[in-house]
TORSE-479793 format. One record per residue: residue in one letter; x, y, z of N, C-alpha, C in turn. Coordinates in steps of 0.1 Angstrom, whole numbers, plus 5000, padded with zeros to 4 digits. Example, Ala and Ser with C-alpha at 12.3 -4.5 7.8 and 13.67 -1.06 7.14 Angstrom:
<atoms>
A513249435078512349555078513249675078;S512849785071513749895071512950005079;
</atoms>
This chain:
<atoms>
X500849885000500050005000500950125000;X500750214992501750354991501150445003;X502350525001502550605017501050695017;X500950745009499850845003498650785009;X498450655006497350585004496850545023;X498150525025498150505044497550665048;X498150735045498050875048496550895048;X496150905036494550925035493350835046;X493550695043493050585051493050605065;X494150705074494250715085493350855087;X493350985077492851075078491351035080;X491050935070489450895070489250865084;X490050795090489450695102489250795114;X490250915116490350985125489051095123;X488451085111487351205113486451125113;X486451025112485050895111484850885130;X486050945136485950945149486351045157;X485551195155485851345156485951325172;X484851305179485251315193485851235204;X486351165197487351045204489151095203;X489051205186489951195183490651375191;X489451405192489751555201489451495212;X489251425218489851415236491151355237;X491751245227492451215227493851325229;X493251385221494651525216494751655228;X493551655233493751705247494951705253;X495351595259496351605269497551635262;X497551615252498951655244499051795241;X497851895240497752025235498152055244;X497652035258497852135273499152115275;X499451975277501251975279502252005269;X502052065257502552105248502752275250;X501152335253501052475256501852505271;X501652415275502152445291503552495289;X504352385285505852375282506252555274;X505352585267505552685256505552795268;X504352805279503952905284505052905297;X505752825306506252815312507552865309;X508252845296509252875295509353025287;X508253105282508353175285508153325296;X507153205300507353305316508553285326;X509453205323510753205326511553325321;X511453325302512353415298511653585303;X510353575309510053725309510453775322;X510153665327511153685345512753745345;X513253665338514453695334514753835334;X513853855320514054005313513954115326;X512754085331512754185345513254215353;X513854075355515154095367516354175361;X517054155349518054215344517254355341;X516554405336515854515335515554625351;X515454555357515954655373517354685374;X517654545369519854605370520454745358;X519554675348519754805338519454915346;X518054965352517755035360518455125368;X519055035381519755055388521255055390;X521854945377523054945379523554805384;X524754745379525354625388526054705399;X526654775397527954815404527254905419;X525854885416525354905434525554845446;X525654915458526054825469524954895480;X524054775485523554835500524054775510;X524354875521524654845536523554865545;X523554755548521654725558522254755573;X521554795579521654765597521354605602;X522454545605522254425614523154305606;X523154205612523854125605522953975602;X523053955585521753885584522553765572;X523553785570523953685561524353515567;X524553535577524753405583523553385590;X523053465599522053415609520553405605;X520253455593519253465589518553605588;X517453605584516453735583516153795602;X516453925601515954005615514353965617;X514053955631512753925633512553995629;X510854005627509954115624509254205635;X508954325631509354405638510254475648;X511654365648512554425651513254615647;X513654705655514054775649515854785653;X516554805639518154785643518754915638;X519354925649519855105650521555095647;X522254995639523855005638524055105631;X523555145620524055235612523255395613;X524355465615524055615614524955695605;X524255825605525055905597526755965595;X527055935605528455925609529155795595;X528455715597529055575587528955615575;X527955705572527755735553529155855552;X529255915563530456005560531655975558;X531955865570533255765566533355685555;X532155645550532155585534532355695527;X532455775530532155885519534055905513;X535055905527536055945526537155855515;X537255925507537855835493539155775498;X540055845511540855735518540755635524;X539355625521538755475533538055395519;X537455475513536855385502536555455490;X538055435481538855525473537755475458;X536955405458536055315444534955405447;X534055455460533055495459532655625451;X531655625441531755745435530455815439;X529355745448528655835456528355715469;X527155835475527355745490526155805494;X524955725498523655795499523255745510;X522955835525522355775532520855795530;X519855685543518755715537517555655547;X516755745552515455615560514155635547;X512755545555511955555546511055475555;X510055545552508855495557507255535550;X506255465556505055525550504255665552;X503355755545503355845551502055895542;X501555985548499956065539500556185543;X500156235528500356345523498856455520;X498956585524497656665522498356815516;X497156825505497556945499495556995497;X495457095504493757165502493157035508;X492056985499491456885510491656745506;X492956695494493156615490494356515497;X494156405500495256365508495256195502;X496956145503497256035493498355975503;X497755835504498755755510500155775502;X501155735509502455675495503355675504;X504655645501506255605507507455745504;X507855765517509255885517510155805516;X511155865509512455835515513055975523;X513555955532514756085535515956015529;X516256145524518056125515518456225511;X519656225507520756345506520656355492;X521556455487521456475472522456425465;X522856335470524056215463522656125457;X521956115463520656005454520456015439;X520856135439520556165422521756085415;X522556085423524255995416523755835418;X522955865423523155665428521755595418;X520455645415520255585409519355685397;X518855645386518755655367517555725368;X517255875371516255945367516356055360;X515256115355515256265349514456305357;X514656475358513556585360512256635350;X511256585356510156625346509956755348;X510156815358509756945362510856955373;X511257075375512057175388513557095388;X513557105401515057035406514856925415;X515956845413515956745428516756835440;X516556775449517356875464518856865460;X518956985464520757035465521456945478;X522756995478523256935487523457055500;X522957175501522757285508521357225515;X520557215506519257205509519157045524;X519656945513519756835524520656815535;X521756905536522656945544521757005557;X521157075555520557255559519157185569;X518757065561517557005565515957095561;X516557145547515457235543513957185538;X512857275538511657225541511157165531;X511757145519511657055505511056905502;X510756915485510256805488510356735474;X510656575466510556585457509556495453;X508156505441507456385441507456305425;X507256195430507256095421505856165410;X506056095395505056175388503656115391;X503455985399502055955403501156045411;X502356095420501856125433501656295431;X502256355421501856495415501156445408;X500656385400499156415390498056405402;X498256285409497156285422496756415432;X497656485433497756585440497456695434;X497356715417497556855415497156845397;X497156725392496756755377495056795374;X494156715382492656795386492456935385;X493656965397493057145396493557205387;X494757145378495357235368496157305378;X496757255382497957335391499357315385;X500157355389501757385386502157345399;X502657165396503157155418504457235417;X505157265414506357355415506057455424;X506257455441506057605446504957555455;X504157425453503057445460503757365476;X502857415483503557365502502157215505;X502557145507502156985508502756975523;X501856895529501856825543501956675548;X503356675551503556505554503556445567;X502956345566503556295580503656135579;X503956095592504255925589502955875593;X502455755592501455715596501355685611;X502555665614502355655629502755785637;X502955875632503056005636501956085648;X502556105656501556175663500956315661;X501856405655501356535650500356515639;X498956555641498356535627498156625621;X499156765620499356845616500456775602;X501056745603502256675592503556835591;X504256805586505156885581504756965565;X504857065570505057155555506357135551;X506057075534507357095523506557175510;X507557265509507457315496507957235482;X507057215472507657075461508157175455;X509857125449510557205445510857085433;X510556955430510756955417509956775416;X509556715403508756615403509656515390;X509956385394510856295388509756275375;X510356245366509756185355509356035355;X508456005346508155845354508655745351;X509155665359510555555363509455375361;X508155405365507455275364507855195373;X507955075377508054965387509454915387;X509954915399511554815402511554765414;X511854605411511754535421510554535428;X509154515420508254515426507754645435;X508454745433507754825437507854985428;X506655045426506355165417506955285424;X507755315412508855425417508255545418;X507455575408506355725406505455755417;X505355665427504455665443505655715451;X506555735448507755805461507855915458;X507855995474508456135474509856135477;X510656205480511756245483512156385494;X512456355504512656465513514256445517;X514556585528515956565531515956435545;X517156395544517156295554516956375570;X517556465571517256575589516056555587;X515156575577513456605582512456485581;X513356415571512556205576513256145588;X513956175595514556145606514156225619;X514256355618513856445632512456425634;X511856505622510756565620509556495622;X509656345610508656275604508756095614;X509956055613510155925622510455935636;X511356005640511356095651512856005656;X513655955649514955865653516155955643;X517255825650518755905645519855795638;X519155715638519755615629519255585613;X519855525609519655515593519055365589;X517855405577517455245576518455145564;X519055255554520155165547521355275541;X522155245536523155335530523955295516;X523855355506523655325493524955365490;X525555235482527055285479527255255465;X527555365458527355325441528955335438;X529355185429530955205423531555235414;X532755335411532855355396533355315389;X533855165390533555035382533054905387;X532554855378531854725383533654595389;X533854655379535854565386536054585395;X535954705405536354725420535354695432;X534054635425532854605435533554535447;X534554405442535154325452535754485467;X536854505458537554555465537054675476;X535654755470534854825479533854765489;X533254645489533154545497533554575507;X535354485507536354495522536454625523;X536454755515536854845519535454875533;X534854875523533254905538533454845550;X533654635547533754625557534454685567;X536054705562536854715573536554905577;X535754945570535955115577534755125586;X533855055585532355025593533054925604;X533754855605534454775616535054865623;X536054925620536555055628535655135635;X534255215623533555325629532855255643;X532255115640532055055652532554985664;X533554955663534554945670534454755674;X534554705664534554565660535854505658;X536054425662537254295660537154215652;X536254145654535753975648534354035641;X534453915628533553945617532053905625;X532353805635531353705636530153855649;X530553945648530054075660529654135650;X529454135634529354245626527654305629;X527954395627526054475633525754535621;X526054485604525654555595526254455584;X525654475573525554375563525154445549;X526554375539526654455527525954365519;X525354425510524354325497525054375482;X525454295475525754335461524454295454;X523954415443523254385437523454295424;X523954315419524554195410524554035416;X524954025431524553885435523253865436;X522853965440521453925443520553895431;X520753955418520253905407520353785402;X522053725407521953585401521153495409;X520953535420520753445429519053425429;X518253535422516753565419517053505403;X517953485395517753405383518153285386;X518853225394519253085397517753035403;X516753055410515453065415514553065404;X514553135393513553165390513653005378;X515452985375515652875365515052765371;X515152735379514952615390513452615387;X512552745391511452695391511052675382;X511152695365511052715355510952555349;X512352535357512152325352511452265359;X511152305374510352225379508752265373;X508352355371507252375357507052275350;X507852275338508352225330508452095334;X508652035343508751895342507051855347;X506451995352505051925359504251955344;X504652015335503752005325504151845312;X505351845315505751695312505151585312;X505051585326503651495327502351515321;X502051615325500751635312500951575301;X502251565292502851525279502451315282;X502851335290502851145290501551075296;X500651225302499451175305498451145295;X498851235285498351235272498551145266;X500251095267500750985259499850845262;X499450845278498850665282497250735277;X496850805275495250805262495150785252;X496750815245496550765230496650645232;X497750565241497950435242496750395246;X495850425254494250365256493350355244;X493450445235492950515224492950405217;X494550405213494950325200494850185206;X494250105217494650005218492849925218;X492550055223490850015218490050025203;X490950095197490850135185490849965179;X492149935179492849815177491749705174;X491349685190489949605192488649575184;X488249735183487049795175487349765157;X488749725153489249715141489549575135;X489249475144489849395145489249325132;X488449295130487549235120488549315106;X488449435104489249505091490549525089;X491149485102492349435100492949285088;X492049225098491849085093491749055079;X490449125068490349155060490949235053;X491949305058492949385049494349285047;X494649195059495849095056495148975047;X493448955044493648855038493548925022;X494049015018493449065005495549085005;X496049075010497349085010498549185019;X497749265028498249405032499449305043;X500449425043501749305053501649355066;X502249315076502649355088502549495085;X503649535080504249685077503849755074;X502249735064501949815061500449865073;X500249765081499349755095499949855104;X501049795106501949865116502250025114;X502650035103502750185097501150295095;X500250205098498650255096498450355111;X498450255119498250255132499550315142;X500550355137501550385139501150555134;X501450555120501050705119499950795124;X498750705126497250725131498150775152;X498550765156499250795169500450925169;X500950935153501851065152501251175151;X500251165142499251265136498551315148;X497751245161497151265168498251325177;X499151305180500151385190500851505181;X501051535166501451595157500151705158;X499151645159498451755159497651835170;X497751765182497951835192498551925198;X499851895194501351975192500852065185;X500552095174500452215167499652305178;X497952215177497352365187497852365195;X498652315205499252365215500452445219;X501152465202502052565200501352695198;X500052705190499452805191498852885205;X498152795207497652835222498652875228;X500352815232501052845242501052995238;X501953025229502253115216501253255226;X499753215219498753265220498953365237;X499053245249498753325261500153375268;X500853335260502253395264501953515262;X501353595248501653685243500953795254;X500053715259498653765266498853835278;X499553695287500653755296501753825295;X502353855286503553995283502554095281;X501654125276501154285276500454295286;X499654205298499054225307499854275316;X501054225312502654245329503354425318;X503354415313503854535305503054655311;X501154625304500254745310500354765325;X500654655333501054665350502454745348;X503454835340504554895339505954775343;X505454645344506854605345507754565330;X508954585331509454555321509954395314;X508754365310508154235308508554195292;X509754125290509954085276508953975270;X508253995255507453845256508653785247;X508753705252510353585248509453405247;X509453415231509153295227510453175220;X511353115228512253045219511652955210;X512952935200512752855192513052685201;X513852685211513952575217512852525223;X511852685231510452575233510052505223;X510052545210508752495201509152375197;X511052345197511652215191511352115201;X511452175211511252075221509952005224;X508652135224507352075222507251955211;X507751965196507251965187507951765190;X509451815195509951685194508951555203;X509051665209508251535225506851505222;X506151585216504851545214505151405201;X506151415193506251355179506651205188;X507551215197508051115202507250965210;X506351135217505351075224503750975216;X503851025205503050895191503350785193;X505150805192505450695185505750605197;X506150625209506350565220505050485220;X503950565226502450475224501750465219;X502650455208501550415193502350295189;X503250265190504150105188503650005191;X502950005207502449895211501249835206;X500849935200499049865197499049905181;X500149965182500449895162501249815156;X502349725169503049625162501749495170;X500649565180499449415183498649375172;X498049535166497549515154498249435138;X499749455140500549415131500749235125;X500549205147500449045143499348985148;X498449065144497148925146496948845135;X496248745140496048655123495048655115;X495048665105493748715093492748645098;X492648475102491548425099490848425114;X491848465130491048515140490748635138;X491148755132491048855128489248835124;X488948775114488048765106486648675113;X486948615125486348535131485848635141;X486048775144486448835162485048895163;X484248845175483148935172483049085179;
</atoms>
């Protein structure tokens, strides 16, 4: 029997059996789409995490209060007072840590803001005007604070561009000049502090999970005196001016923050340096991990599919039995049985594969503009390796359980064949 001729004969039989032949392909589509959608929500994770570093920078360093790399995470609600302002000035000194090219101390907390009778939750930071050195913004309007200004502890203020439209694009105002009222939420004055906004960031969108255009900016004296009412610092931001000396600014911190605190032994350290750059591999070594373990749970789907067609084709077999019979006694060989019922198991995983490259394809795409319109920077990343790999495994998965019940059909014998009721 010519190839052609199998080809057609199997097309007949699979639409002579439309809804047997779509549940069958079920499990193959889902675990085909899955594979597709998993590994690109791997590659968009990716993109995001390296997309904050672009953001931010590798060659950033934060110095936390407390020591958390051995012992674990600080309870909660603990509050840890190691680091103060004194420590960001000693980083500051290019004889102590000759790589740093800025040095930003900084607290932060939550806080409501009122301007006339409008008032908007959101997050301060207090910080100096080295911030503008340390991380990737423009001015949409005015200035960021001076270094007189944060020095001086002046009554300033800078806001994220959410938090000015909220405040001031309704009335048609110009926030430049206008006096706004802050306070912390746990603040007892419920008067807040008057700052005059003296200038509003252009919009930065989401990093690290959190929306940059919801922050204001004040000087550190007035998030510290004024607004928290403490004298310590909640982190200190050390930017390098090469990513090659990251190592070497490291020990330099450590050992000048060992001094400021008057430390011996590593194992007493009361503050803890984070490289950003580790910390990204260490959120992509995570994110790879989960990505296969995905991937292998949609795998299964692949072989769940696979023991249906093997149910499929083995009942099929049964239901055939009688025209098998009748096709070996008219001459048809082994091979040409086996190759029937064989291709009739490719086609069905071949073509589940297909819609299920579509569909993956399809909701991948779905999920990159949905994570995009949320402002994250959300690549849609479709490899060519998912699709080889779907395309292979599903092809594989035919012929794996399509063998068995097309080399059973292969040797039955014409005249039990012809006898089977």
């Amino acid at each position: 029997m010519k190839p052609l001729s199998i080809i057609k004969l199997v097309v007949k039989n699979l639409r002579a059996r439309k809804g047997r032949t779509i549940l069958t392909i079920l499990g193959i589509t889902i675990g085909v789409a899955g594979v597709i959608i998993i590994m690109s929500l791997g590659g968009g994770a990716q993109s995001l995490i390296l997309g904050q570093v672009t953001k931010l920078g590798s060659n950033l360093l934060y110095v936390m209060p407390g020591r958390t790399a051995d012992n674990g995470a600080p309870i909660p609600g603990l509050i840890i007072t190691s680091l103060i302002e004194s420590d960001a000035e000693a980083l500051r000194d290019k004889g102590r840590v000759p790589y740093a090219s800025a040095v930003n101390a900084a607290v932060s907390g939550a806080a409501t803001i009122t301007w006339n009778n409008k008032t908007v939750d959101t997050t301060f930071s207090g910080t100096d005007s080295e911030y503008s050195q340390i991380a990737n913004f423009t001015m949409q309007s005015g200035q960021f604070m001076s270094a007189a200004e944060t020095a001086g502890g002046a009554n300033v203020v800078v806001l994220g561009s959410e938090i000015s439209d909220e405040l001031f694009k309704e009335a048609g105002v110009n926030p430049i000049g206008q006096v706004i009222k802050v306070k912390s939420v746990v603040q007892e004055n419920a008067g807040g502090v008057p700052l005059r906004v003296i200038g509003v960031i252009a919009p930065l969108g989401s990093s690290f999970f959190q929306n940059q255009d919801r922050l204001i900016f004040l000087p550190l004296a007035i998030g510290q005196n004024q607004i928290l009412g403490i004298h310590h610092l909640n982190s200190i931001y050390v930017k390098v001016d090469d990513a090659a000396n990251v190592d070497s600014t490291i020990a330099a911190i450590r050992t000048t923050l060992k001094q400021q605190h008057h430390i011996l032994n590593d194992a007493d350290l009361d503050f803890d340096i984070r490289n950003q750059a580790e910390a990204v591999k260490v959120l992509s070594t995570i994110t790879d991990a989960l990505s296969l373990f995905l991937v292998a749970m949609a795998g299964i789907s692949l072989i769940v599919g696979g023991i249906g067609i093997l149910n499929i084709m083995v009942a099929t077999v049964g239901e055939r039995t009688r025209e098998i019979g009748l096709r070996k006694a008219v001459g048809a060989t082994r091979k040409a049985i086996r190759n029937q019922f064989l291709l009739e198991a490719v086609l069905l995983t071949s073509l589940g594969g297909f819609i299920g490259i579509i569909i993956g394809v399809l909701v991948s795409y779905i999920i990159a503009l949905v994570m995009q319109k949320l402002e994250y920077d959300w690549a849609f990343i479709i490899s060519v390796s998912s699709i080889l790999l779907s395309v292979g495994v599903s092809i594989l998965t035919g012929i794996v359980f399509g063998l068995f019940p097309a080399m059973k059909a292969a040797k039955l014998d014409p005249i039990d064949a012809l006898r089977y009721e």
